[in-house]
Backbone as JSON, one array per atom type, in Angstrom:
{
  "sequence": "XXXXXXXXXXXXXXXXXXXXXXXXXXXXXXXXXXXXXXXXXXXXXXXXXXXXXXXXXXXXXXXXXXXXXXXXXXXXXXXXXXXXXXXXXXXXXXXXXXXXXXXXXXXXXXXXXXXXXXXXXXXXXXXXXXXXXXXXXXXXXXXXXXXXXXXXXXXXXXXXXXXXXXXXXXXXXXXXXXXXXXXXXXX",
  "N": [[-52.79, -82.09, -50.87], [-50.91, -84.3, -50.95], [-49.35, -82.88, -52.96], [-48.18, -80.92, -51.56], [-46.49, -82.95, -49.78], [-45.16, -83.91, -51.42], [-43.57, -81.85, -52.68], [-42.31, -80.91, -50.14], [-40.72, -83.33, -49.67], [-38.91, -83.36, -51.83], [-37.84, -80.46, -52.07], [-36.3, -80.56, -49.55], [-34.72, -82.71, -50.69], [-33.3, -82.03, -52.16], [-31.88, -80.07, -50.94], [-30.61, -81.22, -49.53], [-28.52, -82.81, -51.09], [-27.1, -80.57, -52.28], [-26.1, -79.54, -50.29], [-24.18, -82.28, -50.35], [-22.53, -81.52, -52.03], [-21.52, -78.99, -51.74], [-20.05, -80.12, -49.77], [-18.32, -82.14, -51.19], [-17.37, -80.82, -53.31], [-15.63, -78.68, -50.78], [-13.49, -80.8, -50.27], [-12.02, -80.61, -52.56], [-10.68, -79.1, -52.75], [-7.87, -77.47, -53.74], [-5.42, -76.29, -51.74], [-5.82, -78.56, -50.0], [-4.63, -80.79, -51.13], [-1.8, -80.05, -51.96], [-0.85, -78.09, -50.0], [-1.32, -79.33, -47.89], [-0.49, -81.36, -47.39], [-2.38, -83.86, -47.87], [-2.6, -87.1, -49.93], [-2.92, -87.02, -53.17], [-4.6, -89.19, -54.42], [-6.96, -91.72, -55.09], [-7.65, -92.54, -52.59], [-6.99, -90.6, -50.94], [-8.54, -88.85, -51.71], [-10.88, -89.84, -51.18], [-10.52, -90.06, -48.41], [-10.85, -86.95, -47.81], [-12.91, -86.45, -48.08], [-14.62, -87.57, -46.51], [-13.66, -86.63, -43.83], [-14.36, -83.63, -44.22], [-17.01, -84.12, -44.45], [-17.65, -85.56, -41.84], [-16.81, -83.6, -40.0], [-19.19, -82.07, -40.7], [-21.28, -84.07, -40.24], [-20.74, -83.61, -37.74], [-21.44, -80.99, -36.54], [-24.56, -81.12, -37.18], [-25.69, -82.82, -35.78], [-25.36, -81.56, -33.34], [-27.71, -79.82, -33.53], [-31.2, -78.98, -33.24], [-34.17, -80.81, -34.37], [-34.8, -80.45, -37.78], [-32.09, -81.64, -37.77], [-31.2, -83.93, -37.7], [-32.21, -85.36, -39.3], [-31.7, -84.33, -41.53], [-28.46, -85.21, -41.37], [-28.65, -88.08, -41.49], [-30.29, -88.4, -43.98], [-27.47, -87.13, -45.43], [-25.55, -88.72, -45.05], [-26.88, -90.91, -46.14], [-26.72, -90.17, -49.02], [-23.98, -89.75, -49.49], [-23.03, -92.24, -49.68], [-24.45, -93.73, -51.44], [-23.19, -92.18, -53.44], [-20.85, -93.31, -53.25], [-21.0, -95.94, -53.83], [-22.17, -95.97, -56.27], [-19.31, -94.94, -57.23], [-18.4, -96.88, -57.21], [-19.33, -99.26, -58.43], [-19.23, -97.78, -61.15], [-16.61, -98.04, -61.9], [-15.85, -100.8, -62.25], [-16.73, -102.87, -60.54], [-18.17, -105.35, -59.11], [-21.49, -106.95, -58.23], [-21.06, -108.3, -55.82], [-18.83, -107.8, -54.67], [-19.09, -105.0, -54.07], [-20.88, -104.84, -52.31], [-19.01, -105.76, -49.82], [-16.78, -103.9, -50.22], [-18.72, -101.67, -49.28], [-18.91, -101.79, -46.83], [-16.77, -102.33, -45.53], [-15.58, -99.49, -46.63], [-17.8, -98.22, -44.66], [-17.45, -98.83, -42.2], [-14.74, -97.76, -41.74], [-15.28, -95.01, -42.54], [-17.21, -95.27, -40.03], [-15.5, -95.53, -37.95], [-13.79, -93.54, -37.95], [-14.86, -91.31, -38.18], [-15.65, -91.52, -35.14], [-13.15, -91.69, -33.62], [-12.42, -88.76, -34.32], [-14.16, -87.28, -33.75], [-13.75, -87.52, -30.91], [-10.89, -87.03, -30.47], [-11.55, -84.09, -31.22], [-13.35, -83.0, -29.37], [-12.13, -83.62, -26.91], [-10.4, -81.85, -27.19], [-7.72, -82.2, -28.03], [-5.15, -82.24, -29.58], [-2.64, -83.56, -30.19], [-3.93, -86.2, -30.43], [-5.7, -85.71, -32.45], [-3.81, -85.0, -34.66], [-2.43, -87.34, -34.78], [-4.64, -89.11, -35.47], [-5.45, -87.71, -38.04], [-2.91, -87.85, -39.41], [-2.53, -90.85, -39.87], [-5.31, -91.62, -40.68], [-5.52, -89.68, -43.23], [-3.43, -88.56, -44.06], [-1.55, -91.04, -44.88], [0.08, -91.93, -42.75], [2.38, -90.26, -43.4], [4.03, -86.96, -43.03], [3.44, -84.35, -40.43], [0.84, -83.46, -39.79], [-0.18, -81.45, -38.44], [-0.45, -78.81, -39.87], [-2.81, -79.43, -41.14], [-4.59, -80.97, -38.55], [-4.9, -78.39, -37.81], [-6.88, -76.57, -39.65], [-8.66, -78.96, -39.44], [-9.33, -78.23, -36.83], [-10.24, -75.51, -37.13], [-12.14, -75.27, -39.0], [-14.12, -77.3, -37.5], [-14.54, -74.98, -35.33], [-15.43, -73.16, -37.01], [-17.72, -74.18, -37.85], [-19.61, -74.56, -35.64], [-20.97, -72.11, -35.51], [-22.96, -72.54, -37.11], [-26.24, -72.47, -38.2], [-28.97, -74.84, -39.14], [-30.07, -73.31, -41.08], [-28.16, -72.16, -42.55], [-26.23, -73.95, -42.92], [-27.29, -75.26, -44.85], [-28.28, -73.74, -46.56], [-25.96, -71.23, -47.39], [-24.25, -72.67, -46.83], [-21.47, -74.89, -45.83], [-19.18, -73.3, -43.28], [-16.12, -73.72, -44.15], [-13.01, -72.71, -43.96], [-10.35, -71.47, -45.9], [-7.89, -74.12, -46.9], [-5.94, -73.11, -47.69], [-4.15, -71.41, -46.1], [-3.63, -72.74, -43.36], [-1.14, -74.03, -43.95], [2.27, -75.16, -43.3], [4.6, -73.25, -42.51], [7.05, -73.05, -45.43], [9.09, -71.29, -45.53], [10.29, -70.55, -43.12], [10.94, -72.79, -41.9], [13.01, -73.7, -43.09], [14.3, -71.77, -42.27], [15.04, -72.36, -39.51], [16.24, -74.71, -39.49]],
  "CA": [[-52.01, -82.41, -49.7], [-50.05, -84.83, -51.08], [-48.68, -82.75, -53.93], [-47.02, -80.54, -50.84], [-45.77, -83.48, -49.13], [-43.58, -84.26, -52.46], [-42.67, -80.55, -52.72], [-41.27, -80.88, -49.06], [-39.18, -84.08, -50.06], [-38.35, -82.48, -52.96], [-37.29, -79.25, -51.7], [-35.31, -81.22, -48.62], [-33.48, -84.08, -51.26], [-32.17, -80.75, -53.03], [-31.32, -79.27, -50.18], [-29.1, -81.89, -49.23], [-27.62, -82.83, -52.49], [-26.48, -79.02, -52.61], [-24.77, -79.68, -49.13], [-23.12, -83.03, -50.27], [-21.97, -80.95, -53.3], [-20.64, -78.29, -50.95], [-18.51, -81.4, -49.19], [-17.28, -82.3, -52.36], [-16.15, -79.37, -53.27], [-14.8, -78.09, -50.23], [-12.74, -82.15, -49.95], [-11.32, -80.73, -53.49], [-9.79, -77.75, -52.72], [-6.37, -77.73, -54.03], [-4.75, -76.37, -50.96], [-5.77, -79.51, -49.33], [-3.2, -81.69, -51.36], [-1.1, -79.22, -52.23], [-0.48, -77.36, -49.14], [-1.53, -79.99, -46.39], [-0.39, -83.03, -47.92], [-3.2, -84.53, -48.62], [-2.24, -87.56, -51.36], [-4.14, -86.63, -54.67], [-5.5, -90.31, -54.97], [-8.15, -92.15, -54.85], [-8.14, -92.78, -51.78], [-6.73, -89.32, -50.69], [-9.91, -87.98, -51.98], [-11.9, -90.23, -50.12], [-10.41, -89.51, -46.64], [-10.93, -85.6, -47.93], [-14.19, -86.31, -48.23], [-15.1, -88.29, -45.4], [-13.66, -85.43, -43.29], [-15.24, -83.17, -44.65], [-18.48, -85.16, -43.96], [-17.88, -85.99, -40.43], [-17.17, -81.79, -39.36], [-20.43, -81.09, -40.84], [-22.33, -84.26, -39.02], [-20.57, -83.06, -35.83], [-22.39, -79.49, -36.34], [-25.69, -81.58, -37.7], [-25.83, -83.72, -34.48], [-25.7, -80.54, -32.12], [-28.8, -78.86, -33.66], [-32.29, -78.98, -32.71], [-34.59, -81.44, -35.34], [-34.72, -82.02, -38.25], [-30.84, -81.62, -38.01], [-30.76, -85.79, -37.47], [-32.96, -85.99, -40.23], [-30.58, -83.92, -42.9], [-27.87, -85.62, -41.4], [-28.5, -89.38, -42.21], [-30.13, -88.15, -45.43], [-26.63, -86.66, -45.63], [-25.1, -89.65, -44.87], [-27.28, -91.59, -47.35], [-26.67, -89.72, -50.26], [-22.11, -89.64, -50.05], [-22.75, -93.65, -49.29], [-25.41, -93.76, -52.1], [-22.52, -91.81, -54.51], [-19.64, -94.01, -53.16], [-21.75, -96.67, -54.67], [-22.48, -95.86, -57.9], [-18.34, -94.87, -58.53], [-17.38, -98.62, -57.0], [-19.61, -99.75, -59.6], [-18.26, -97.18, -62.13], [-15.09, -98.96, -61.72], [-16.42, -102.18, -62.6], [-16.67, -103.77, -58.95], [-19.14, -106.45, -59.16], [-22.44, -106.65, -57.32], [-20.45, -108.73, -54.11], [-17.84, -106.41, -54.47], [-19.61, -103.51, -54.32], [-21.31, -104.79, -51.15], [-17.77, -105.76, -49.54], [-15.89, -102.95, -50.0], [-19.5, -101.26, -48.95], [-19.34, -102.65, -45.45], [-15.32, -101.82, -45.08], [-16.01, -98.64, -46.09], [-18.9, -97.5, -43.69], [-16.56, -99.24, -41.18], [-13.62, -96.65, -41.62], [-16.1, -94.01, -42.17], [-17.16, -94.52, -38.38], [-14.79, -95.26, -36.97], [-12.76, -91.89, -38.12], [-15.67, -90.26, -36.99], [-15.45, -91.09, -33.76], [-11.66, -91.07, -33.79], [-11.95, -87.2, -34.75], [-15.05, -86.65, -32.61], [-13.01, -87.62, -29.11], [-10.34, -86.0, -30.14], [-12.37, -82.82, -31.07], [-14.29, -82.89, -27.94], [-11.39, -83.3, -26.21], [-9.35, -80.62, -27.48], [-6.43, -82.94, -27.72], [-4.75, -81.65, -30.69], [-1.98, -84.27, -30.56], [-4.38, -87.29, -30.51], [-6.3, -85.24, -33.63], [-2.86, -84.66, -35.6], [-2.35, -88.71, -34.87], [-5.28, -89.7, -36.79], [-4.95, -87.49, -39.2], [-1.9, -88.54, -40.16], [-2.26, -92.02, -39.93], [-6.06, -91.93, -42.18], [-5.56, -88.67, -43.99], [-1.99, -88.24, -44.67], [-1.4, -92.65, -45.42], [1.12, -91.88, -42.64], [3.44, -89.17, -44.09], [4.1, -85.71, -42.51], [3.48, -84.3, -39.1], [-0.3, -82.96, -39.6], [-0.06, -79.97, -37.7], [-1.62, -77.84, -40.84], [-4.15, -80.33, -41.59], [-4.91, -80.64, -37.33], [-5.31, -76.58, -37.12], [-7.68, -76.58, -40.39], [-9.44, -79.59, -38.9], [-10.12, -77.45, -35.54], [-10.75, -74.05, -37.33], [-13.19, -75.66, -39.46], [-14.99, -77.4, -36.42], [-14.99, -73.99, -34.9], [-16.69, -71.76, -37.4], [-19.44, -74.98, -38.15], [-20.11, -74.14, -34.29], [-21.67, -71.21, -35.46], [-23.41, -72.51, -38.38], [-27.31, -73.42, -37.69], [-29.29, -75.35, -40.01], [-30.37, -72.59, -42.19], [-26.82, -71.63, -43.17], [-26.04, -74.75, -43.77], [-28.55, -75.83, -46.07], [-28.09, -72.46, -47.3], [-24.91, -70.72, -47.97], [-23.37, -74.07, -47.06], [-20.73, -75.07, -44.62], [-18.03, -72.34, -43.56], [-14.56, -74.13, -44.27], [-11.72, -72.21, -44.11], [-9.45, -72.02, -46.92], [-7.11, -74.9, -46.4], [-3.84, -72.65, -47.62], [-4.34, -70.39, -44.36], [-2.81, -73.53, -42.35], [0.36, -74.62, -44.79], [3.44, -74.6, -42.92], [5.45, -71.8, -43.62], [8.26, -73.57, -45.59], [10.63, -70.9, -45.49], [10.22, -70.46, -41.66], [11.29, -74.13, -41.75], [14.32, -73.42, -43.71], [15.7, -70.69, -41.65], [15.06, -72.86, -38.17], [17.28, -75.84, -40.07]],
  "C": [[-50.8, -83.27, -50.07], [-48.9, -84.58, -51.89], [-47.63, -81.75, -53.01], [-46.25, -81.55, -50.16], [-44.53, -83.4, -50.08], [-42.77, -82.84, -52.53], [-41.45, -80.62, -51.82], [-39.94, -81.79, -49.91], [-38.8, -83.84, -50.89], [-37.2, -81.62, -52.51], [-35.66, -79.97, -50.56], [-34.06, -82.41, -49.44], [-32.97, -83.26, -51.86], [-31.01, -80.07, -51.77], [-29.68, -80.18, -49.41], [-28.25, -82.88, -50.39], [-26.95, -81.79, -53.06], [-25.64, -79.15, -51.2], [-23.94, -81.29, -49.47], [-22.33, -82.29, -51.15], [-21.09, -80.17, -52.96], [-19.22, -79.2, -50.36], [-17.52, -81.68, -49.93], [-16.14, -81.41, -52.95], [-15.15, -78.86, -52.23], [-13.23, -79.39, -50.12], [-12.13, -81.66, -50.98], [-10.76, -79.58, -53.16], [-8.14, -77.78, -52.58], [-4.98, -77.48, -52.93], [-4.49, -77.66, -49.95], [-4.46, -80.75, -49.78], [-2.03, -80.94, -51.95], [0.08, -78.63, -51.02], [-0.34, -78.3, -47.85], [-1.58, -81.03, -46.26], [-1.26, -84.05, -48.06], [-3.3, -85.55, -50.02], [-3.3, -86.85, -52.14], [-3.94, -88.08, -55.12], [-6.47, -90.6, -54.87], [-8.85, -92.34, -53.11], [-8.04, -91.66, -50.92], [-8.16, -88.38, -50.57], [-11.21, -88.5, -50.95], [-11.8, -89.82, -48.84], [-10.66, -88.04, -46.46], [-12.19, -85.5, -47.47], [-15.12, -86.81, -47.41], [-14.6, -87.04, -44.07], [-14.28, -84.44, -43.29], [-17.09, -83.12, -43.96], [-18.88, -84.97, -42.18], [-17.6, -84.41, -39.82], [-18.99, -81.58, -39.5], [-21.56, -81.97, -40.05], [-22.2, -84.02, -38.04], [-21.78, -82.25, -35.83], [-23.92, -80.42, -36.21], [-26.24, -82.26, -36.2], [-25.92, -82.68, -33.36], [-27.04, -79.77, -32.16], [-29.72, -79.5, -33.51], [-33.12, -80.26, -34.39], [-34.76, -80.31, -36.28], [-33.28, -81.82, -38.64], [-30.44, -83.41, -38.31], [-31.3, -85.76, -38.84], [-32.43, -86.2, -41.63], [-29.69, -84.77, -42.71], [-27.44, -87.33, -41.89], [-29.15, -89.09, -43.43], [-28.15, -88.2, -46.41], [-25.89, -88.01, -46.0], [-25.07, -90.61, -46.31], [-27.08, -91.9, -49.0], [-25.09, -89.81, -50.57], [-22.31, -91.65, -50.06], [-23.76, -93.94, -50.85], [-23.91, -93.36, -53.86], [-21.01, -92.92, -54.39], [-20.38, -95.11, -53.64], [-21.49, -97.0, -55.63], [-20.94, -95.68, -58.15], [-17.99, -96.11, -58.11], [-17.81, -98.85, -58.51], [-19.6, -99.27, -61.09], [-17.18, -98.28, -62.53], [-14.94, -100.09, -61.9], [-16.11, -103.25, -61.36], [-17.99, -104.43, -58.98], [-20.1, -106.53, -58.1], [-22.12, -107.39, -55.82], [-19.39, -108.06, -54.01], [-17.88, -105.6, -53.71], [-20.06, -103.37, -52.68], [-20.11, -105.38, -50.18], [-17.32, -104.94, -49.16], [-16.85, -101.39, -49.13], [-19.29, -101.09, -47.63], [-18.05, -101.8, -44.91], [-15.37, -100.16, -45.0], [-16.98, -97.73, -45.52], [-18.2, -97.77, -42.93], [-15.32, -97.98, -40.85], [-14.19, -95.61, -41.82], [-16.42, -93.81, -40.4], [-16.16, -94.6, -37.73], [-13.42, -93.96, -37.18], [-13.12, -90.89, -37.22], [-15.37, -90.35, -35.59], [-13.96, -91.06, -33.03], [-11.39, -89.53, -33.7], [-12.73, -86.11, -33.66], [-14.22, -86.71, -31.15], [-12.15, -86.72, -29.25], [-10.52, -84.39, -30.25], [-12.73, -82.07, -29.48], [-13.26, -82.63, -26.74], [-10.73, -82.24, -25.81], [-8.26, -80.91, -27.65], [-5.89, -82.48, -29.12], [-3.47, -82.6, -31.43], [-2.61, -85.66, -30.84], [-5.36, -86.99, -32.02], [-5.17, -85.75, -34.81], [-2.43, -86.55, -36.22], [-2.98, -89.35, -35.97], [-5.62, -89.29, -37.59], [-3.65, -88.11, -40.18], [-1.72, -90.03, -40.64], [-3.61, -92.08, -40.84], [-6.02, -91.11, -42.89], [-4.27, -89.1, -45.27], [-1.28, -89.57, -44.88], [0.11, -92.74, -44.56], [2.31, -90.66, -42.47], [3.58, -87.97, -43.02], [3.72, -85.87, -40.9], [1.7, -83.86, -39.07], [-0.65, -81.83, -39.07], [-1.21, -78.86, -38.69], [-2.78, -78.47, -40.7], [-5.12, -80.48, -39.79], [-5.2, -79.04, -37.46], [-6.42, -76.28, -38.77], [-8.98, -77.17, -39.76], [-10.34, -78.49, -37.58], [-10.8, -75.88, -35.78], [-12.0, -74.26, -37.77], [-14.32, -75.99, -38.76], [-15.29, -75.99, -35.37], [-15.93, -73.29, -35.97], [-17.65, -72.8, -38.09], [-20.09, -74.65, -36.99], [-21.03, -73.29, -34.48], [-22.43, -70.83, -36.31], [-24.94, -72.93, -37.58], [-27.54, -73.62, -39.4], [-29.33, -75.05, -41.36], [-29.48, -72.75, -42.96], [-26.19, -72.63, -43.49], [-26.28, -75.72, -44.95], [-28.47, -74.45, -47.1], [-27.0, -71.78, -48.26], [-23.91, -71.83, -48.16], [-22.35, -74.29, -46.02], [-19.44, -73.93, -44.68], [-16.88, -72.8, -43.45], [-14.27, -73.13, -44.61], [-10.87, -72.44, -45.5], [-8.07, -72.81, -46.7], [-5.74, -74.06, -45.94], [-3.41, -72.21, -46.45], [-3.49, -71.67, -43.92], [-1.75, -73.77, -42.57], [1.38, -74.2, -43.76], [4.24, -73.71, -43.9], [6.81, -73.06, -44.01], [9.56, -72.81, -45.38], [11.16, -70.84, -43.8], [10.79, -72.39, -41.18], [12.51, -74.78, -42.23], [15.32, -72.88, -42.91], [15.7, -71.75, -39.84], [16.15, -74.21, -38.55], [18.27, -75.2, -40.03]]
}
């Protein structure tokens, strides 16, 4: 009996270490700083990746149990890896718990920054805080807003399985890029 319990948590701490892996990956996808301005820094990567994150606990939070259950696993495990690279980086054990605190702090509150305007449908109050934690500012967001909402659409139609499974269905960022030349000929 007890040697299936470990199987389960077994089977389940894979299962969601193969969906933070998916996050990761999809937060690296070159169209994202490339195409949708996304800095390529450190911290660029983080707000990729915290996006990322917060689409897939939206979905996670609409489904039936043990969707809560994956999801603060989920949680556990990007906060668990943001961790270990502070202290990569040689950030000292009050450091570590510092910059810990700050960021779980800008973690939620993005989330629910992204969630209202999701929910809403507000597309200009989305593009806002994108730009202002994504983009450090810069650009108009527009691509990065219509990624954001495509993405939260086809997780809509993800259940658990498929996301534990095949993995989350992001979009390929490039799809959103403003057309530059279409931005040429209107100048």
């Amino acid at each position: 009996m007890i040697g299936r319990l470990f199987r389960r948590a077994n089977a389940r701490r894979q299962a969601v270490e193969d969906l933070h892996v998916a996050l990761s990956m999809a937060a690296r996808r070159p169209g994202l700083y490339t195409r949708l301005g996304v800095p390529d820094t450190v911290e660029g990567r983080f707000e990729a990746l915290c996006l990322h994150a917060i689409l897939v606990l939206r979905r996670l939070n609409h489904l039936p149990a043990p969707a809560a259950e994956v999801a603060q696993d989920l949680v556990n495990s990007i906060f668990t890896q943001l961790d270990a690279s502070l202290r990569e980086l040689g950030v000292g054990d009050m450091g570590v718990a510092k910059r810990m605190k700050k960021l779980g702090a800008a973690f939620y509150g993005r989330a629910a920054g992204y969630d209202s305007a999701l929910d809403a449908g507000d597309t200009d109050a989305l593009r806002t805080a994108l730009v202002r934690n994504v983009l450090g500012g810069a650009g108009d967001g527009a691509g990065l807003a219509a990624y954001v909402q495509a993405s939260d659409g086809a997780l809509a139609g993800a259940d658990l399985d498929a996301l534990l499974g095949a993995g989350p269905p992001f979009p390929e960022p490039d799809g959103f890029a403003p057309d530059r030349e279409a931005e040429g000929a209107i100048a």
